[in-house]
C-alpha positions in Angstrom: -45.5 3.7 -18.8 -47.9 2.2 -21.3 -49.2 -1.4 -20.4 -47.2 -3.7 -21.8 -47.7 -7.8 -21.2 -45.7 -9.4 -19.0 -43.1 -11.4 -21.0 -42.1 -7.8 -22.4 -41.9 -5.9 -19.4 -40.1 -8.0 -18.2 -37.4 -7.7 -21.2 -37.6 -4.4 -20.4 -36.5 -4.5 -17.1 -33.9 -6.8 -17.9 -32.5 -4.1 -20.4 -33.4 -1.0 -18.3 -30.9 -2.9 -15.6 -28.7 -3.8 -18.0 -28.3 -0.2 -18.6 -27.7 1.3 -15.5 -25.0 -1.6 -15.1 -23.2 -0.6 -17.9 -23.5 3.3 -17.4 -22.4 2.5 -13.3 -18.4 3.5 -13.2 -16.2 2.8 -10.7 -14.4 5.0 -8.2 -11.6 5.2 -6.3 -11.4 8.0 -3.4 -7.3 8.6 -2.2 -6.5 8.8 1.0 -4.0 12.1 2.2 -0.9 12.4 0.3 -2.8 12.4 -3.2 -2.6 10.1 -5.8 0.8 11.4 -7.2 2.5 10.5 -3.8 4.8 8.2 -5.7 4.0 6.1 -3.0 0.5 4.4 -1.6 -2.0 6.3 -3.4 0.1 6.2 -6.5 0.0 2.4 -6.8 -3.7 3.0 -6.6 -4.1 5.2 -9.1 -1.9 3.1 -11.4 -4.3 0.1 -10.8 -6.9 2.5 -11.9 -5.3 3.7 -15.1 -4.7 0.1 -16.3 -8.3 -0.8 -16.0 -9.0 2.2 -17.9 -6.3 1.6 -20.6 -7.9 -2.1 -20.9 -11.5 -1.2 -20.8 -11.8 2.1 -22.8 -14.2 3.0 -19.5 -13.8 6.5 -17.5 -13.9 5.7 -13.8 -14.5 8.4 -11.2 -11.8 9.2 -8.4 -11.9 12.3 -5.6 -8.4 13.0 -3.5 -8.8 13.8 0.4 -7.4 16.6 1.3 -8.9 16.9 4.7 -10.1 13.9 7.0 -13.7 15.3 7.2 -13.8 15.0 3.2 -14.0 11.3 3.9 -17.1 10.4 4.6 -18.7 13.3 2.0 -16.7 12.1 -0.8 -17.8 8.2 0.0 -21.2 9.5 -0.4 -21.2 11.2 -2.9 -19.8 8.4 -5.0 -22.3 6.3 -3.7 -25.1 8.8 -5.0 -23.9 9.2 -8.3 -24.5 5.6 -8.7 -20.3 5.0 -9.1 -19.7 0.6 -8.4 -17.9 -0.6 -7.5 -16.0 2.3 -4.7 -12.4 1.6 -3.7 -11.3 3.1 -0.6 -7.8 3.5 0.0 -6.5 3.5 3.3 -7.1 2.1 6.6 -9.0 5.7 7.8 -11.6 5.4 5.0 -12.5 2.1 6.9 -15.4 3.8 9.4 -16.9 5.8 6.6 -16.8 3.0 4.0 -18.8 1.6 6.2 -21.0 3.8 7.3 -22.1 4.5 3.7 -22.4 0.9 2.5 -24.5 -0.1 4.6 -26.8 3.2 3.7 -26.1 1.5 -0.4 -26.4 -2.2 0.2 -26.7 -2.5 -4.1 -24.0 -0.8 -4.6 -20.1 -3.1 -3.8 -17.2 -1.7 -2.0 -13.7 -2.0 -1.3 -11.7 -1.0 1.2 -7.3 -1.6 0.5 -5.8 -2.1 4.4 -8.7 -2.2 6.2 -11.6 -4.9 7.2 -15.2 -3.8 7.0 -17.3 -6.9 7.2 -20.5 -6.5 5.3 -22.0 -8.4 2.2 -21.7 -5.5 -0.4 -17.9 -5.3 1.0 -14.8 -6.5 0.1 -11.3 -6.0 2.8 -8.0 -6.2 0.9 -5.4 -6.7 3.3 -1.5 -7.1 3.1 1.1 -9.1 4.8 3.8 -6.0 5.0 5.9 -7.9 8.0 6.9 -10.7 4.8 8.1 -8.1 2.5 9.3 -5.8 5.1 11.2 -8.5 6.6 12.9 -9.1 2.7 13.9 -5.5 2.2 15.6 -5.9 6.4 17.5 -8.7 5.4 18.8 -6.7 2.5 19.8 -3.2 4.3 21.6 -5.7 7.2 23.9 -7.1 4.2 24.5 -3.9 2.5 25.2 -1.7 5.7 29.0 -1.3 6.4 28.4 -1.2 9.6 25.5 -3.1 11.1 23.4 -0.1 11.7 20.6 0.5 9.5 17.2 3.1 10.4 13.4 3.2 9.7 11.4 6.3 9.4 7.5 5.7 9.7 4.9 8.0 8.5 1.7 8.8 11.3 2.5 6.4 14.0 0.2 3.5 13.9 0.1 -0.5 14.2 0.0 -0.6 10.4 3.2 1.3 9.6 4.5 -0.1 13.3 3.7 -4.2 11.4 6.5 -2.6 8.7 8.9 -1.7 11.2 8.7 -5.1 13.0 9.1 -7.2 10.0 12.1 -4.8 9.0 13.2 -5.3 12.3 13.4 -8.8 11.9 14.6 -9.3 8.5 17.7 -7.2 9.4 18.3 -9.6 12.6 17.8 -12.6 10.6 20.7 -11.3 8.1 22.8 -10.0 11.0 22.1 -11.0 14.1 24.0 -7.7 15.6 22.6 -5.5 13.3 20.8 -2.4 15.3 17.8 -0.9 13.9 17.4 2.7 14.9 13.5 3.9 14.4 11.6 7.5 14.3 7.5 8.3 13.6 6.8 11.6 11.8 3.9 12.1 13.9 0.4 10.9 15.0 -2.0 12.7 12.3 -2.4 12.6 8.5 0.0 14.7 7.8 3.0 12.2 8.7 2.2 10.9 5.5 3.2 14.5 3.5 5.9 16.1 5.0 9.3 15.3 3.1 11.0 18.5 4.8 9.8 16.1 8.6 11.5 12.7 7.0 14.7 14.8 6.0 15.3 15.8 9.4 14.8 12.5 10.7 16.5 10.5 7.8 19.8 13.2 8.6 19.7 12.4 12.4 19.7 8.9 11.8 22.6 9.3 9.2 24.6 11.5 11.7 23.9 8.8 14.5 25.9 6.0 12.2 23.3 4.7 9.9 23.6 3.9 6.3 20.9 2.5 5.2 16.9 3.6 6.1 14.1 2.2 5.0 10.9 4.6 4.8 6.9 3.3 5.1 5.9 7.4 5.4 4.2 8.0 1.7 5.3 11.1 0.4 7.1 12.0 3.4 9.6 9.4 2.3 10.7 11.3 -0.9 12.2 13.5 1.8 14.5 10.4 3.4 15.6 9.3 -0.3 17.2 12.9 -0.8 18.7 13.4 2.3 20.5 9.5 1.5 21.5 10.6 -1.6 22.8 13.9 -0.3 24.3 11.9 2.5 26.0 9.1 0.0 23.4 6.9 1.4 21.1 4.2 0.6 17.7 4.0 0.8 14.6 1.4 0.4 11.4 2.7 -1.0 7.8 1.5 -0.2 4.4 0.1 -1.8 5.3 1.2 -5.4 8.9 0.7 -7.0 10.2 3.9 -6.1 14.0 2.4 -7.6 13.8 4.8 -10.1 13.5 7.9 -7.8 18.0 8.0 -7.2 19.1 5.4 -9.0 22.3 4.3 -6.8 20.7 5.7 -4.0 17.4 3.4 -3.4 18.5 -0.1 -2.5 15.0 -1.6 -3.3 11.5 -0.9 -2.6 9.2 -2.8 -0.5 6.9 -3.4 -3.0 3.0 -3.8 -2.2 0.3 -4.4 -5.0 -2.0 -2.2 -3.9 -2.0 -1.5 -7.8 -3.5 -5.0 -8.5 -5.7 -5.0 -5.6 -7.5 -1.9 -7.3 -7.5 -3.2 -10.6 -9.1 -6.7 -9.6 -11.8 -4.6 -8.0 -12.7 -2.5 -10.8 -13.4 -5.9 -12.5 -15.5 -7.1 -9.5 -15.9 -7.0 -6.0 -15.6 -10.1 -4.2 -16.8 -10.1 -0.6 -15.0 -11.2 2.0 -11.5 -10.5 3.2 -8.2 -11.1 1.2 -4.8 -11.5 2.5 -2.0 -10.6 0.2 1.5 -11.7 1.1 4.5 -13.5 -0.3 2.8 -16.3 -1.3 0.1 -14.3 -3.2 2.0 -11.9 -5.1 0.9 -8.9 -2.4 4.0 -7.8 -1.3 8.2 -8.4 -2.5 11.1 -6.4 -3.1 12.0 -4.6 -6.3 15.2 -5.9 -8.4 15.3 -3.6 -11.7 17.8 -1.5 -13.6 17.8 1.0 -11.4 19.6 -0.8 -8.1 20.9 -4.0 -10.3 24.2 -3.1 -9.7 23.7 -2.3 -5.8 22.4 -6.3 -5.2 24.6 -8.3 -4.8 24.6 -12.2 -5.8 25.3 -13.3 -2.4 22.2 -10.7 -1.2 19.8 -11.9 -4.2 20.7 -16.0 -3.4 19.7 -15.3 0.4 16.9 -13.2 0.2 15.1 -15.8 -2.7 15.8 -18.5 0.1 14.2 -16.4 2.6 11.0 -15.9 0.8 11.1 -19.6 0.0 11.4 -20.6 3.4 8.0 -17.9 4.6 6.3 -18.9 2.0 6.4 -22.6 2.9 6.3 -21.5 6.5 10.0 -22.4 7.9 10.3 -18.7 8.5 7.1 -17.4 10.6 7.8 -13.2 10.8 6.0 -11.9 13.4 2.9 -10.2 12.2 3.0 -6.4 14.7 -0.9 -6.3 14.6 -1.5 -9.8 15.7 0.5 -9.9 19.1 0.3 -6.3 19.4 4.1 -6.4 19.6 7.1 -7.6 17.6 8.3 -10.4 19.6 
């Protein structure tokens, strides 16, 4: 570089930075399932989309297809210069890590996990409040007081759905009984629709009528076995109404779609809690199952979410006490 005197290197370091800044894209690495799962990754991906329809920008974005890609595809990202990088998952969390401390410049984010380091920021969700919302409902559209939950890989997260379903249903009908099945105990819970089937058809067979799935795209295989069955069923993390209209009750919405989307616009460090209160989490009213809520349902679960929100209702919260009681 020629010499040049200070006041106008400096400019030019200002401008040389100010390139790199603008040229830096973000990124946003699925978790298993992919980012069509209809589900999780999905929500993601539409975060993503909008940013991109609002900015006119390109972002970058890898699927995992195989846990060991995790850590690689983090990386990689992180090489290529891509900020911020949005994680999404909980089983990113170790290699998110692990790879922003090796790129303190860079900023991360991790959706249902907490990594505590400067260049980090942890978006959490409150699942139990929404979860508890969609349990209330099933309770008061069940015929018979016997509603069922089908989990994905069998873990506190998806365990803090269950317990807040759990409670919701108890809270609408205090005999209600809540029959539960995991899919299994590896990633591949999450993608196995022929697995949540089978279970969703058990459950049926046993008396159920309504089951609420937290299993990704696993679920899609519990919504067609309810609407082979003449069941209902409750979707999860995006609206998944639309999927058998008649058939899906709600969806246990979670804004993982938002929580992408603010991130793409700028990390903030720190940890963030999304629940009722926040916008995070809620149940899905549309179209699609309009007809399936009732008045006396939609009056009872608004008071409900009143009430947690100001804190009359306290759901228990499955990863805090490490049990649901």
């Amino acid at each position: 570089m020629p010499h040049l005197p200070m006041r106008k290197l400096m400019a030019f370091t200002v401008l040389a930075t100010a390139s790199v800044a603008a040229l830096a894209q973000p990124a946003v690495i699925y978790d298993m399932g992919g980012k069509f799962d209809k589900s999780f990754n999905q929500a993601a991906f539409n975060g993503a989309e909008k940013w991109k329809k609002e900015t006119g920008k390109p972002y970058l974005e890898f699927e995992i297809s195989n846990p060991t890609q995790r850590e690689q595809a983090m990386r990689r990202m992180a090489e290529r210069g891509a900020n911020p990088i949005v994680g999404i998952g909980f089983s990113q969390g170790s290699s998110l890590e692990k790879v922003a401390k090796e790129f303190p410049k860079l900023q991360f984010a991790i959706i249902d996990s907490v990594v505590a380091l400067p260049n980090v920021q942890s978006i959490v969700f409150k699942e139990h409040e929404g979860s508890f919302l969609v349990g209330m409902m099933a309770a008061m559209a069940s015929k018979n007081g016997k509603v069922g939950f089908v989990g994905g890989m069998d873990i506190p997260l998806i365990r803090k759905f269950q317990c807040g379903f759990e409670q919701g249903a108890k809270f609408a009908n205090p005999k209600a009984e809540v029959v539960a099945n995991m899919t299994g105990t590896t990633p591949t819970a999450w993608n196995d629709p022929a697995r949540g089937g089978e279970l969703a058809k058990a459950q049926f067979a046993s008396g159920v009528d309504v089951i609420f799935a937290a299993a990704g795209g696993t679920g899609l295989g519990v919504y067609q076995a309810a609407k082979d069955n003449g069941k209902l069923a409750i979707g999860v993390d995006s609206n998944q109404n639309h999927i058998h209209p008649g058939t899906m009750l709600t969806s246990m919405v979670k804004r993982v779609d938002v929580a992408v989307y603010e991130a793409f616009k700028g990390v903030k460090p720190g940890t963030s809690a999304l629940g009722l209160k926040e916008g995070g989490v809620d149940v899905a009213i549309d179209e699609h199952n309009a007809k399936l809520v009732t008045a006396d349902m939609k009056k009872r679960v608004d008071a409900a979410r009143a009430d947690i929100i100001s804190g009359k209702i306290k759901v228990i919260d499955f990863m805090v006490n490490n049990a649901c009681k």
